[in-house]
C-alpha positions as CSV (number, residue, x, y, z in Angstrom):
1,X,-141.7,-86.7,-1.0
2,X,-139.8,-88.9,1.7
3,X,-136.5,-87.6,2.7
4,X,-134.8,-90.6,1.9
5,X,-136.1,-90.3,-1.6
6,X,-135.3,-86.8,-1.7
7,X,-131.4,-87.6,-0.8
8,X,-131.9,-90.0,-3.0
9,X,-132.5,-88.3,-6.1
10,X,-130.1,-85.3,-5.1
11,X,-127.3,-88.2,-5.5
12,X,-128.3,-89.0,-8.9
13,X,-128.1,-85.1,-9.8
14,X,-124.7,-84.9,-8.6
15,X,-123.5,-88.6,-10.6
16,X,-124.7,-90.7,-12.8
17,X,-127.9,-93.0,-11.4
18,X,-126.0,-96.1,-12.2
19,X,-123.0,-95.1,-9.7
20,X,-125.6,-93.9,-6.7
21,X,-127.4,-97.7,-7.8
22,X,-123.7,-99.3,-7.1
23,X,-123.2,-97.6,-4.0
24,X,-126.1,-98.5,-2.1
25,X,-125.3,-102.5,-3.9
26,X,-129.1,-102.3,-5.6
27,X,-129.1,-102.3,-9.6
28,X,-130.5,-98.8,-12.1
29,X,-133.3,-100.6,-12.4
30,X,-134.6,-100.2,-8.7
31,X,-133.3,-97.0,-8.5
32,X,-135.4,-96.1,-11.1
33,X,-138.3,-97.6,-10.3
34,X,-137.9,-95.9,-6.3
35,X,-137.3,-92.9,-8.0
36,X,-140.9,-93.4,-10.3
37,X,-142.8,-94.7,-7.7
38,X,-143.2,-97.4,-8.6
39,X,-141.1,-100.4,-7.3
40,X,-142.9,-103.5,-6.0
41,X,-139.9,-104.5,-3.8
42,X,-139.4,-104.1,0.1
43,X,-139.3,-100.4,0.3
44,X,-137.9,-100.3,3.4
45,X,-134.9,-102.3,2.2
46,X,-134.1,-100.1,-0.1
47,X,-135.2,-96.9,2.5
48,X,-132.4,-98.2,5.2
49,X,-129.4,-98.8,2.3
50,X,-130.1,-94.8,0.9
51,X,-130.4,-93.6,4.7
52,X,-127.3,-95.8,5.6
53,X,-125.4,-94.8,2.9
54,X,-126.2,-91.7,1.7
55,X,-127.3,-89.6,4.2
56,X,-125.6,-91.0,7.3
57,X,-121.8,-90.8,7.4
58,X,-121.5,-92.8,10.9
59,X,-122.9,-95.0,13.2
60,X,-122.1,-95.8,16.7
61,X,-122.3,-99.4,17.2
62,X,-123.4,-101.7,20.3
63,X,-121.2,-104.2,18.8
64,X,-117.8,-102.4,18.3
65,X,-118.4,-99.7,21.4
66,X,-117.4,-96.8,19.1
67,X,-118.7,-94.5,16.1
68,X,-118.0,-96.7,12.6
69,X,-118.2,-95.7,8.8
70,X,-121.7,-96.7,7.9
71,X,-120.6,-98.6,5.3
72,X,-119.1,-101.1,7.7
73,X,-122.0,-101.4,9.5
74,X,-124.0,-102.5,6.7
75,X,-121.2,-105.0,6.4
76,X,-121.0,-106.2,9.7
77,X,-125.0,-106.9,9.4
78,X,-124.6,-109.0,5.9
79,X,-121.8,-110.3,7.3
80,X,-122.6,-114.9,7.2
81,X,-123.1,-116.1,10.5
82,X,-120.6,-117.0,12.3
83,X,-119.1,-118.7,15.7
84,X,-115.1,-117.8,15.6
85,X,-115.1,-115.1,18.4
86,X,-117.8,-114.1,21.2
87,X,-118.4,-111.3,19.1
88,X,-119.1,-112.5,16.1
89,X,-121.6,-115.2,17.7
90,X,-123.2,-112.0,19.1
91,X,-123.5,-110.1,16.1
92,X,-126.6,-111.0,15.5
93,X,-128.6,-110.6,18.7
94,X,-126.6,-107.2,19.0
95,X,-127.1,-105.4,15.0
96,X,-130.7,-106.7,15.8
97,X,-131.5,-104.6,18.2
98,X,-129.8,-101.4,17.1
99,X,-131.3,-98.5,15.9
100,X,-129.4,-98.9,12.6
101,X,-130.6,-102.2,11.5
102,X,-131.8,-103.3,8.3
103,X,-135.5,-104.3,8.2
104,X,-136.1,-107.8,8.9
105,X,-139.0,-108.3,6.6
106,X,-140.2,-107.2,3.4
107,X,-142.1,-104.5,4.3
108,X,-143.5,-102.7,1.3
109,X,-144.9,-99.6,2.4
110,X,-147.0,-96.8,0.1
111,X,-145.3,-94.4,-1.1
């Protein structure tokens, strides 16, 4: 079993599925269905949210210079485009290329 699916499913021992679901912002349902084997969505969606918010407490970020909760780093990357600051214009270029980004495509690997 994956690491991430094993973190997973520890979470869900320790609370109820439908608050672990909530926390990484994906419904019961797909937790479910990841925890079954059996989802037919991006994988690796799901994969970065459970090792972004579940296993990893911080990040350091390119963008900010410094370690950040890796909660906010998932919100700085869904975070609408946006042109009011230098940074903010370079948010994308920058999240892109870290180590912590989200995958850019739906990439549904075996499990």
């Amino acid at each position: 079993m994956p690491d991430w699916i094993a973190a997973l499913a520890a979470a869900c021992d320790k609370r109820p599925q439908k608050e672990v679901a909530a926390a990484i912002n994906y419904s019961n349902a797909v937790v479910h269905a990841v925890l079954r084997r059996n989802y037919p969505g991006a994988m690796a969606k799901v994969e970065a949210r459970v090792r972004l918010l579940l296993i990893t407490t911080s990040v350091t970020c390119p963008l900010y210079g410094m370690e950040i909760p890796a909660r906010r780093c998932l919100e700085t990357q869904d975070a609408p485009p946006s042109t009011a600051s230098l940074m903010a214009a370079n948010r994308a270029r920058i999240c892109g290329a870290c180590p912590s980004a989200k995958p850019k495509k739906e990439d549904a690997h075996g499990l």
